[in-house]
C-alpha positions as CSV (number, residue, x, y, z in Angstrom):
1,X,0.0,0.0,0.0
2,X,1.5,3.2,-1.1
3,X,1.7,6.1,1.5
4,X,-0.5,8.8,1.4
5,X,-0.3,12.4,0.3
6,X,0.5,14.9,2.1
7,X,-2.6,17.2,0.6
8,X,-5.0,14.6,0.8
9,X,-3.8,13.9,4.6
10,X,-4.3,17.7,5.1
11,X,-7.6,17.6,3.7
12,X,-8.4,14.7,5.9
13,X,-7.4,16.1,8.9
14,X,-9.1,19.7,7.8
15,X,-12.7,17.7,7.3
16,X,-12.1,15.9,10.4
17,X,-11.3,19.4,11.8
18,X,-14.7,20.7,10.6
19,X,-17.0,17.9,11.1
20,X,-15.5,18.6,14.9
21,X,-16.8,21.9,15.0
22,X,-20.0,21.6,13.5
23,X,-21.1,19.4,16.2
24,X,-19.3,21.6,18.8
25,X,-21.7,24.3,17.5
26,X,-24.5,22.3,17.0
27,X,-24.6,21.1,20.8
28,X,-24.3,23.9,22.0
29,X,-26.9,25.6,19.8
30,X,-29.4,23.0,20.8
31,X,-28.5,23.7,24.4
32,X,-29.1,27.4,24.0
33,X,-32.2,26.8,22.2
34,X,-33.4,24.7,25.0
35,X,-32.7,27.6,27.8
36,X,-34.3,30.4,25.4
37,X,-37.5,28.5,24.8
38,X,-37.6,27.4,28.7
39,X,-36.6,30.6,30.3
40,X,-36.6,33.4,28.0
41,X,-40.1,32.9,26.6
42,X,-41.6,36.8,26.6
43,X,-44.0,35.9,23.0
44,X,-47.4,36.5,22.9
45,X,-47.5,32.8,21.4
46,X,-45.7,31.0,24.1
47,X,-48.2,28.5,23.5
48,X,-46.2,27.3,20.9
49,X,-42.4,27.2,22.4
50,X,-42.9,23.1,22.9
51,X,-42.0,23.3,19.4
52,X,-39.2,25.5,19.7
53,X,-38.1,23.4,22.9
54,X,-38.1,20.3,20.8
55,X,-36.6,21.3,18.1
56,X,-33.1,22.0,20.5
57,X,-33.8,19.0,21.7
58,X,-33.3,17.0,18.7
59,X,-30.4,19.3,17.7
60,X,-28.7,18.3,20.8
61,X,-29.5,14.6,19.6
62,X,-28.3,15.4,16.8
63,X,-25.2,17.2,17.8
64,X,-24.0,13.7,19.4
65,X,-24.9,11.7,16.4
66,X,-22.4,14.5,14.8
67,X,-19.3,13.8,17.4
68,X,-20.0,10.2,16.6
69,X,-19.2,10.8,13.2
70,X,-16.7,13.1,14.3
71,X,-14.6,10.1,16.0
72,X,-15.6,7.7,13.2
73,X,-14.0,10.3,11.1
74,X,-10.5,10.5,13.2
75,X,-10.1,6.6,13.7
76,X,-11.1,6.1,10.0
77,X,-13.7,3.4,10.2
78,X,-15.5,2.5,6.7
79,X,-18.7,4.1,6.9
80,X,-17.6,7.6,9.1
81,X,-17.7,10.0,6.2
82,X,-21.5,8.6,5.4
83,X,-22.7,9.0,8.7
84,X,-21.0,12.5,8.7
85,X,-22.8,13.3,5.7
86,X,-26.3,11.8,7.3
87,X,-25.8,13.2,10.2
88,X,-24.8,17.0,9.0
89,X,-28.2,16.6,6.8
90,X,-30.5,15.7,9.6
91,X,-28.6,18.8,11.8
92,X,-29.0,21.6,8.5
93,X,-32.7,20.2,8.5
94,X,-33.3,21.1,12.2
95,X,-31.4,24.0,12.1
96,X,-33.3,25.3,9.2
97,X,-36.7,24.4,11.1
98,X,-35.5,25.5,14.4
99,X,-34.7,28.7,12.1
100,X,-38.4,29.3,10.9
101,X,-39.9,28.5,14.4
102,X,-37.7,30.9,16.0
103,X,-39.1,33.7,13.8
104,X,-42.8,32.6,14.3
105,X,-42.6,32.6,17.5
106,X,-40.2,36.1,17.5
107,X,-37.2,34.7,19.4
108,X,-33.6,35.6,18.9
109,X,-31.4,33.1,17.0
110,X,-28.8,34.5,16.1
111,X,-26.6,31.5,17.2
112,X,-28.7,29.4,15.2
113,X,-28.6,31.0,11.9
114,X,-24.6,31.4,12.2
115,X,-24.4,27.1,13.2
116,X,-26.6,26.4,10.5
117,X,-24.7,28.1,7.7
118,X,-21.0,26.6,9.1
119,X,-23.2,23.0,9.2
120,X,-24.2,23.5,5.5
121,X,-20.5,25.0,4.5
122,X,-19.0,21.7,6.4
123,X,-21.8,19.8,4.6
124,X,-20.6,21.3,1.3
125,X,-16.9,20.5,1.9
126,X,-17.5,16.6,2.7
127,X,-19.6,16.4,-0.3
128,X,-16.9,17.4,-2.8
129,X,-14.8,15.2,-0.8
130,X,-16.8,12.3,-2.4
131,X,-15.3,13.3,-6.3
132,X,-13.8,10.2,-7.2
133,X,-10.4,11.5,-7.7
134,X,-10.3,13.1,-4.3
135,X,-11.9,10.0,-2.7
136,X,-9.5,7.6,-3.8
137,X,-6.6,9.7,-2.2
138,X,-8.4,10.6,1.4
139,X,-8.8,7.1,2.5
140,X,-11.3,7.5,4.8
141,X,-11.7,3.6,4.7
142,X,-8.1,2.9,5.8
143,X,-8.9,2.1,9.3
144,X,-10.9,-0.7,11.5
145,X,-14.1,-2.0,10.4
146,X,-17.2,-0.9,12.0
């Protein structure tokens, strides 16, 4: 087996790197999300911040289901980039829902919009990781088997 690249190792390490922080920001999103629907609910439709509640919720799931992909990434199993990619879908989905229910229900999310758009740039970045030519060289399947 020949040795790897030294740009396609840098590449790895830099989606690694990103995949990192997108869940970083996602848990902590979801956390914050949780505390402004719980405490800081001062809408005239507070009947309706369950939703809101639930939605940081699930991007707190989500978040971990992120940081397992995150060290399936770093120890290179076979299917870590995939369930990165699943898992960065599911958290740009929430995020974009958590978005619109935020300004329903008038709350401020500006942490929110700002994880959202890094999920969908990290998103973006692993998905061009999957040309052919760059997949063969990244390796992401070098390591133990799930």
């Amino acid at each position: 087996m020949e040795k790897q690249k030294s740009w396609a190792k840098a590449l790895q390490n830099f989606g690694v790197l990103l995949l990192g922080l997108a869940s970083a920001g996602n848990f902590f999103s979801g956390l914050y999300s949780v505390y402004l629907g719980v405490f800081k609910s001062t809408s005239p439709k507070t009947a309706y911040h369950w939703i809101y509640i639930i939605l940081g919720v699930l991007l707190f799931i989500f978040s971990i289901m992120m940081a397992r992909a995150f060290i399936m990434l770093a120890n290179r199993r076979i299917r870590g980039h995939h369930y990165g990619i699943i898992a960065l879908v599911s958290g740009v989905g929430l995020g974009l829902a958590q978005m619109a229910a935020a300004r329903t229900l008038t709350i401020s999310q500006d942490i929110t919009v700002y994880v959202t758009y890094f999920t969908i740039l990290c998103l973006a970045i692993l998905m061009i990781f999957m040309i052919p030519f760059i997949w063969k060289e990244l390796r992401f399947y070098g390591g133990r088997k799930n």
